[in-house]
C-alpha positions as a LaTeX table, in Angstrom:
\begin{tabular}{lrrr}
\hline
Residue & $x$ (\AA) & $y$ (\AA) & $z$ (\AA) \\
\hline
Unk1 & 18.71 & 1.15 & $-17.24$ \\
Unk2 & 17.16 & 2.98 & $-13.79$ \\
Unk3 & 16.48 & 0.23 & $-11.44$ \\
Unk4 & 13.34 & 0.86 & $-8.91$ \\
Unk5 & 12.19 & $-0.52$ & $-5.79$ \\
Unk6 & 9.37 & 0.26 & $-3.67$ \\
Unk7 & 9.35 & 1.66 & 0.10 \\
Unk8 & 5.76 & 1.19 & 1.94 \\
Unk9 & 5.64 & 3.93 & 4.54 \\
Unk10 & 3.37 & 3.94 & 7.77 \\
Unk11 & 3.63 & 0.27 & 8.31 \\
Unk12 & 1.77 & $-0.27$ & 12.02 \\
Unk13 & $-0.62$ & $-2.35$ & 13.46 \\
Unk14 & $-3.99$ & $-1.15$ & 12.77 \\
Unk15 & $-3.46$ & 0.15 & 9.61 \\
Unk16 & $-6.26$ & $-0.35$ & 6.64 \\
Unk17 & $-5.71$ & $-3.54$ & 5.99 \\
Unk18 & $-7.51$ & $-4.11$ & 3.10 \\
Unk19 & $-5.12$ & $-1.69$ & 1.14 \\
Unk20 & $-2.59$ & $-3.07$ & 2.77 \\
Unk21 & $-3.09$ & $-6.61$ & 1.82 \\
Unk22 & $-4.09$ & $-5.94$ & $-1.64$ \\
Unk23 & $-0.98$ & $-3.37$ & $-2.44$ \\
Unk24 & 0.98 & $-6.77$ & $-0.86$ \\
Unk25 & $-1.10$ & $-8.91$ & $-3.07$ \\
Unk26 & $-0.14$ & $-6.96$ & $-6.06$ \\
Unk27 & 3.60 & $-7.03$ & $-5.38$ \\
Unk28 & 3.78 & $-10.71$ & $-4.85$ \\
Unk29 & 2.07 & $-10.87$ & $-8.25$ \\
Unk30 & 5.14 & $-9.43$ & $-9.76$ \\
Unk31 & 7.65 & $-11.25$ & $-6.98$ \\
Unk32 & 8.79 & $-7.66$ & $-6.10$ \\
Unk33 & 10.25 & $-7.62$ & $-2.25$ \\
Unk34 & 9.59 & $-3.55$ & $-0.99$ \\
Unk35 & 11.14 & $-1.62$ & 2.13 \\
Unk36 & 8.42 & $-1.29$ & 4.80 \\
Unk37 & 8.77 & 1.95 & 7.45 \\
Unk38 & 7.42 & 0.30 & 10.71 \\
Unk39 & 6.30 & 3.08 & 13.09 \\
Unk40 & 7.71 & 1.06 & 16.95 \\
Unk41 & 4.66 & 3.06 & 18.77 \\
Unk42 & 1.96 & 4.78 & 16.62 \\
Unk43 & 0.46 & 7.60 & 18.23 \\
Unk44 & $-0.76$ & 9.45 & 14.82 \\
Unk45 & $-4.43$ & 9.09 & 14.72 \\
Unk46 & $-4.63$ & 10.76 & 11.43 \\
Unk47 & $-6.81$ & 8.19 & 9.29 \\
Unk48 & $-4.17$ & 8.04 & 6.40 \\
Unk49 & $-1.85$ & 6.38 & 9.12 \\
Unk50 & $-4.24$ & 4.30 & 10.87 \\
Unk51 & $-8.06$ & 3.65 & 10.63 \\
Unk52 & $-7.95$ & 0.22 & 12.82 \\
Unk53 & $-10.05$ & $-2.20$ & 10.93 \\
Unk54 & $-9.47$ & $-5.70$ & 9.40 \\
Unk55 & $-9.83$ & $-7.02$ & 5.85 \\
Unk56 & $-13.47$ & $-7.47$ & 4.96 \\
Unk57 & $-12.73$ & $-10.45$ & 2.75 \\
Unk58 & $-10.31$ & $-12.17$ & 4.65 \\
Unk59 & $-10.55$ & $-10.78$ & 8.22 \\
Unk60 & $-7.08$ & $-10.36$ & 8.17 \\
Unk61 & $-5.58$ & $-7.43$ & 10.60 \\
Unk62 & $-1.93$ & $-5.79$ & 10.43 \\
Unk63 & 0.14 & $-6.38$ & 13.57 \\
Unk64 & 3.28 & $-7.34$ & 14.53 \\
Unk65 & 3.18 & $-11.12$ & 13.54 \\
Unk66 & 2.00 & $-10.24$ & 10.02 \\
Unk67 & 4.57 & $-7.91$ & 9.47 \\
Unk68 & 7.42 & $-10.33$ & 10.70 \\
Unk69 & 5.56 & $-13.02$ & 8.48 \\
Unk70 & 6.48 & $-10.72$ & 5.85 \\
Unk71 & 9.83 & $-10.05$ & 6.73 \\
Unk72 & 10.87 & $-13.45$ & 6.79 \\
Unk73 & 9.55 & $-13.57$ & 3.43 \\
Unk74 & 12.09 & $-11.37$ & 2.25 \\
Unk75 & 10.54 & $-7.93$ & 3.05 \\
Unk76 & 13.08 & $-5.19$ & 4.38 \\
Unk77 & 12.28 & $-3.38$ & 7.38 \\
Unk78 & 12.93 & 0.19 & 8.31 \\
Unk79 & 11.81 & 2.15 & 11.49 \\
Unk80 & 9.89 & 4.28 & 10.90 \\
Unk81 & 10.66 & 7.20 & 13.63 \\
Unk82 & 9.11 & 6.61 & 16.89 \\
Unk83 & 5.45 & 7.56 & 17.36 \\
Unk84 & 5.14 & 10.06 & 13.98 \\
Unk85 & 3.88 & 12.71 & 15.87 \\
Unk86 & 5.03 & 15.81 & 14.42 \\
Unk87 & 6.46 & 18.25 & 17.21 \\
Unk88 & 8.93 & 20.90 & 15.37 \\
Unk89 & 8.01 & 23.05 & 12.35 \\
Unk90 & 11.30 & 22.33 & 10.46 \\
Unk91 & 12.17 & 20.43 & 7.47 \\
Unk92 & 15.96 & 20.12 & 8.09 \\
Unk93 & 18.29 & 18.90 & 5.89 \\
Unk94 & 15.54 & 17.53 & 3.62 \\
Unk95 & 13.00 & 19.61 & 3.45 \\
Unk96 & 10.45 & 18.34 & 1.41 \\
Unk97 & 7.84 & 19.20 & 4.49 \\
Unk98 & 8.03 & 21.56 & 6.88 \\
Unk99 & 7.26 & 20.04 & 10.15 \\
Unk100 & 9.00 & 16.98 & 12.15 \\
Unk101 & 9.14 & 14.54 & 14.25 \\
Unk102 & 12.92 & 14.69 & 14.62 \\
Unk103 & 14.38 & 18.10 & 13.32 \\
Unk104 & 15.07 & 20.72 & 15.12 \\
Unk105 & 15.10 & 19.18 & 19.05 \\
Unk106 & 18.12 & 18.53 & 20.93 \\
Unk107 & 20.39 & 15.23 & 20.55 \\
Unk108 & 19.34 & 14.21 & 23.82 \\
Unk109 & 15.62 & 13.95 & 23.01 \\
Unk110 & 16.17 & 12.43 & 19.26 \\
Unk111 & 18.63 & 9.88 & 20.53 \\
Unk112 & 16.13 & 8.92 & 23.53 \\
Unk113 & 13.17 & 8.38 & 20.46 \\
Unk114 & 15.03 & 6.44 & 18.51 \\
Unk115 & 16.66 & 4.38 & 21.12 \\
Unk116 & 12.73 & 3.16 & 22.15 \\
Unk117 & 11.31 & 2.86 & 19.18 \\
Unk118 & 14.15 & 0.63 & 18.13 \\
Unk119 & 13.69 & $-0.93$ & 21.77 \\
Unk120 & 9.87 & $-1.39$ & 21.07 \\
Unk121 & 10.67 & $-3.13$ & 17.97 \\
Unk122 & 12.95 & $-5.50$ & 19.11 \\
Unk123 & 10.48 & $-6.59$ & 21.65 \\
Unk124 & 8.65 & $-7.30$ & 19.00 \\
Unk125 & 10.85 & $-9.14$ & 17.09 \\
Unk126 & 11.99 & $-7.22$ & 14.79 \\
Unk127 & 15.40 & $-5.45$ & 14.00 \\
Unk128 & 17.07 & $-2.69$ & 11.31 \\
Unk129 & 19.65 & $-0.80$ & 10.02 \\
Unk130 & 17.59 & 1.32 & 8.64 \\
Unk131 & 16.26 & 4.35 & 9.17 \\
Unk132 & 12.66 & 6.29 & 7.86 \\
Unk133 & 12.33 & 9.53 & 8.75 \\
Unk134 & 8.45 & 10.35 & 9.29 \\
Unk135 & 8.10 & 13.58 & 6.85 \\
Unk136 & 11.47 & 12.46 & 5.44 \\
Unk137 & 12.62 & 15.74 & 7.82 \\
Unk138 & 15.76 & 14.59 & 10.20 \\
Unk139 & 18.75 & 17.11 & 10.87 \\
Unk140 & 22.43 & 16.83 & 12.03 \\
Unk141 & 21.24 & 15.86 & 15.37 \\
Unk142 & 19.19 & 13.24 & 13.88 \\
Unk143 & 22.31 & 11.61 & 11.78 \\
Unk144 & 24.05 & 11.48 & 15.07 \\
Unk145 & 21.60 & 10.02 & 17.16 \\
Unk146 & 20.92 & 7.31 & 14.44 \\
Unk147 & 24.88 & 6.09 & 14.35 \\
Unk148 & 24.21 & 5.96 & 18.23 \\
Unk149 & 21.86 & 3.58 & 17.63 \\
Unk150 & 23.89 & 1.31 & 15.44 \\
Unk151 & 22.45 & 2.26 & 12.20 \\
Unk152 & 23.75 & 2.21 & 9.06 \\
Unk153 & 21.27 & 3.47 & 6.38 \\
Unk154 & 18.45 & 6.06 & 5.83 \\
Unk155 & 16.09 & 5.83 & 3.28 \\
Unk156 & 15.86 & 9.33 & 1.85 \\
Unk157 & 17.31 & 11.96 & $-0.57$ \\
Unk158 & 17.51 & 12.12 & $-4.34$ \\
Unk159 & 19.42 & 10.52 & $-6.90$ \\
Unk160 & 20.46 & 7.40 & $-8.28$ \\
Unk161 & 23.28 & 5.74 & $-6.22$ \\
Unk162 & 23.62 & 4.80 & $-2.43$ \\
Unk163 & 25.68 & 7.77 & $-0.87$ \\
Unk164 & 27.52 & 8.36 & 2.13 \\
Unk165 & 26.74 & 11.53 & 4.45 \\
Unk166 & 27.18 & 11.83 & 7.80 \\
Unk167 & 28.81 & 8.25 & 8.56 \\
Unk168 & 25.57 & 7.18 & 7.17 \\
Unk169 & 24.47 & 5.18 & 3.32 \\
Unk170 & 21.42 & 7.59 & 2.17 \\
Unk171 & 19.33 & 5.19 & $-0.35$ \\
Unk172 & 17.87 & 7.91 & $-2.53$ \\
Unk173 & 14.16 & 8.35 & $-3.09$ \\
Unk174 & 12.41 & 9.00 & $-6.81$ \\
Unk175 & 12.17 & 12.99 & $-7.58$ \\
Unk176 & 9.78 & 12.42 & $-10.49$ \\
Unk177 & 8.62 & 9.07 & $-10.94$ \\
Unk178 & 8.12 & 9.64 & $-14.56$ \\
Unk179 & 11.36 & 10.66 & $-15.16$ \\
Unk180 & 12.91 & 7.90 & $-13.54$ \\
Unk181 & 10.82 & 5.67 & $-16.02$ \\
Unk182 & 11.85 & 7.35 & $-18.97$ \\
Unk183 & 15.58 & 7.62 & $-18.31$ \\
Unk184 & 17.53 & 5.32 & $-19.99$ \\
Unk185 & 20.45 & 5.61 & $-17.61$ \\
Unk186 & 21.75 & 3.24 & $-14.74$ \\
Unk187 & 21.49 & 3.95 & $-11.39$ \\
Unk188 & 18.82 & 2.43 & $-8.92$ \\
Unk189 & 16.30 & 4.48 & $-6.94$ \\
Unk190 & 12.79 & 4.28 & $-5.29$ \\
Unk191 & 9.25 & 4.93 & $-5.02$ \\
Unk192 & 7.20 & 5.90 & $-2.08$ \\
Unk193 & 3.93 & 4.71 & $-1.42$ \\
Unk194 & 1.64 & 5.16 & 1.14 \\
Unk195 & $-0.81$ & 2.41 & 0.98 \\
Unk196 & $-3.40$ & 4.36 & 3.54 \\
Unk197 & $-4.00$ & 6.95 & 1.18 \\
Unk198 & $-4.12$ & 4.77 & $-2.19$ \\
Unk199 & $-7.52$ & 5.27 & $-4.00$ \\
Unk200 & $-8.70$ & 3.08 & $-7.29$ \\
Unk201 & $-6.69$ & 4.87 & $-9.37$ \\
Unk202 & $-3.88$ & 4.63 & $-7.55$ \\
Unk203 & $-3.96$ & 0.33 & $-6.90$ \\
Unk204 & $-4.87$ & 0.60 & $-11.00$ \\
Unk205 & $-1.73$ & 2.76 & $-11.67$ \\
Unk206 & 0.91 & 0.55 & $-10.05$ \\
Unk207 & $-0.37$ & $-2.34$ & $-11.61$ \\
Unk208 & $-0.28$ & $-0.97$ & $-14.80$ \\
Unk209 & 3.22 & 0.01 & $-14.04$ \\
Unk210 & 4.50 & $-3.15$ & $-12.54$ \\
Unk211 & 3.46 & $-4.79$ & $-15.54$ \\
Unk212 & 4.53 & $-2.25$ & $-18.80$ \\
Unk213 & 8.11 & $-1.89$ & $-16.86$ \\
Unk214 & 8.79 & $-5.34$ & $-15.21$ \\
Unk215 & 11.99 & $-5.33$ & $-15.56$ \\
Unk216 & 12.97 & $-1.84$ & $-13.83$ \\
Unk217 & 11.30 & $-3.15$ & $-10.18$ \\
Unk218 & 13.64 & $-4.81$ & $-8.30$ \\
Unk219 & 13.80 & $-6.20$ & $-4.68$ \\
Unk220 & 14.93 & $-3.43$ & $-2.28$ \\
Unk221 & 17.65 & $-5.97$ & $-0.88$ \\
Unk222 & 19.39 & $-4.74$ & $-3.99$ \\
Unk223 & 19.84 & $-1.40$ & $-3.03$ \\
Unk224 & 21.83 & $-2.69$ & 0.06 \\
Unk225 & 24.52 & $-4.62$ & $-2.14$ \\
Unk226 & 24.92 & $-1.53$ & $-4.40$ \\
Unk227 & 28.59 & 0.46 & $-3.07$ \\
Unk228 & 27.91 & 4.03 & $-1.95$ \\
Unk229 & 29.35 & 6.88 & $-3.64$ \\
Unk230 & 30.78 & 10.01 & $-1.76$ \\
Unk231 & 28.11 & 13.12 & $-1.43$ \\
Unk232 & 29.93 & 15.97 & $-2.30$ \\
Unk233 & 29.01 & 19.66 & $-0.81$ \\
Unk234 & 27.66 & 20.50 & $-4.05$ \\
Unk235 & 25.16 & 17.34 & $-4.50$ \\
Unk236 & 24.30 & 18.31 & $-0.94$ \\
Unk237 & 22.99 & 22.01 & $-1.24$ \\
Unk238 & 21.36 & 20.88 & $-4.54$ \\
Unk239 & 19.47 & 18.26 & $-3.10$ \\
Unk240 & 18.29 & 20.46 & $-0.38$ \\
Unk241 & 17.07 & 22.74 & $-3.16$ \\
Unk242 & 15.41 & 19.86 & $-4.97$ \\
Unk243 & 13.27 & 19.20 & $-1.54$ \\
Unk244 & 12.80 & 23.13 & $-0.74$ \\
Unk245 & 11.65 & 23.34 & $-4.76$ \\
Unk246 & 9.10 & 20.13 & $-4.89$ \\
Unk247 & 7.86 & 21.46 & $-1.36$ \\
Unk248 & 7.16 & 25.12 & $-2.42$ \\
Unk249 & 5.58 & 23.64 & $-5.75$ \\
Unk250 & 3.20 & 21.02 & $-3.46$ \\
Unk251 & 1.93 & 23.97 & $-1.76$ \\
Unk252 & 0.77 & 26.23 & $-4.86$ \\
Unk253 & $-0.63$ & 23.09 & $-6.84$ \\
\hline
\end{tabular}
């Protein structure tokens, strides 16, 4: 039976909080542990990222000590690129969008933003393996700058097992959630959510779906204990085609 776990992507202080809180409120309902992209230095002032206001109801506010809070609660952390600004127009090895933070500039410069934002988050107490690329767009470049760094995983690509590629574990991402929830095969995998752009529908979705399929969500700390397989040439070109396809069909619908 598919496994899922949940990733929570533009983590930073400042976010909305109140979606925040309540998409955290939900998952503790349920006693599901997610992946969290922190972004070391936000400098995207797009209001899906950030819109810099507290909880009405509890005056709560994201930053750095509620986010370790969570952590030591069992959370997993991920960085979540450097400053997601966007700076290239390519979608690299993954190209489910065509525009970057990472792909497509030199080693130099993507080993010099990783190596501060993982600096900035340290200061801040926090430290990770993994790796988020903003866009999920990184290239070869990218890969190498990360094992640099000392890291070990990236959360991104499709399928249903950890793989290796490029020295690195991938920890593939859902291609269709509703297929994942129909299959009836093993294999573990994950959703993306982006709890800045979550309407209604969306909160009343996830509960509905946390609840009919219970037992699918798991804690992303599984993922990590699960061996990775080997990614073959073949399962790499068609997973680049997967990306290129779900991009060219976000674009017409």
């Amino acid at each position: 039976m598919r496994k899922i776990t949940i990733r929570i992507d533009d983590v930073t202080p400042g976010m909305n909080a109140g979606k925040m809180i309540r998409f955290a409120e939900l998952l503790d309902r349920y006693d599901i542990k997610p992946l969290i992209g922190i972004i070391p230095e936000n400098r995207d002032g797009s209001p899906e990222v950030v819109e810099d206001r507290c909880d009405e109801e509890t005056q709560s506010s994201i930053d750095f000590k509620w986010i370790r809070e969570r952590l030591e609660g069992g959370w997993i952390a991920a960085q979540h690129g450097c400053y997601h600004v966007y700076t290239t127009k390519s979608g690299g090895l993954f190209p489910l969008n065509s525009y970057s933070e990472f792909a497509g500039l030199s080693f130099e410069e993507q080993e010099r933003l990783i190596s501060h934002g993982k600096k900035v988050l340290g200061e801040n107490g926090i430290n990770t393996k993994i790796f988020m690329a903003p866009a999920h767009s990184y290239d070869k470049n990218t890969l190498k700058a990360l094992r640099a760094n000392g890291f070990e995983f990236v959360t991104d690509g499709f399928g249903s097992l950890p793989y290796n590629m490029g020295g690195l574990v991938f920890l593939p991402i859902s291609f269709l959630r509703s297929r994942e929830l129909k299959t009836d095969k093993d294999g573990i995998t994950t959703f993306v959510v982006h709890t800045g752009m979550m309407e209604e529908s969306d909160f009343e979705e996830y509960e509905g779906l946390l609840e009919k399929y219970r037992d699918r969500f798991v804690d992303y700390s599984e993922f990590l204990k699960i061996p990775p397989v080997r990614c073959s040439r073949g399962k790499h070109y068609g997973e680049y085609l997967m990306a290129k396809g779900k991009h060219t069909a976000a674009k017409i619908f």
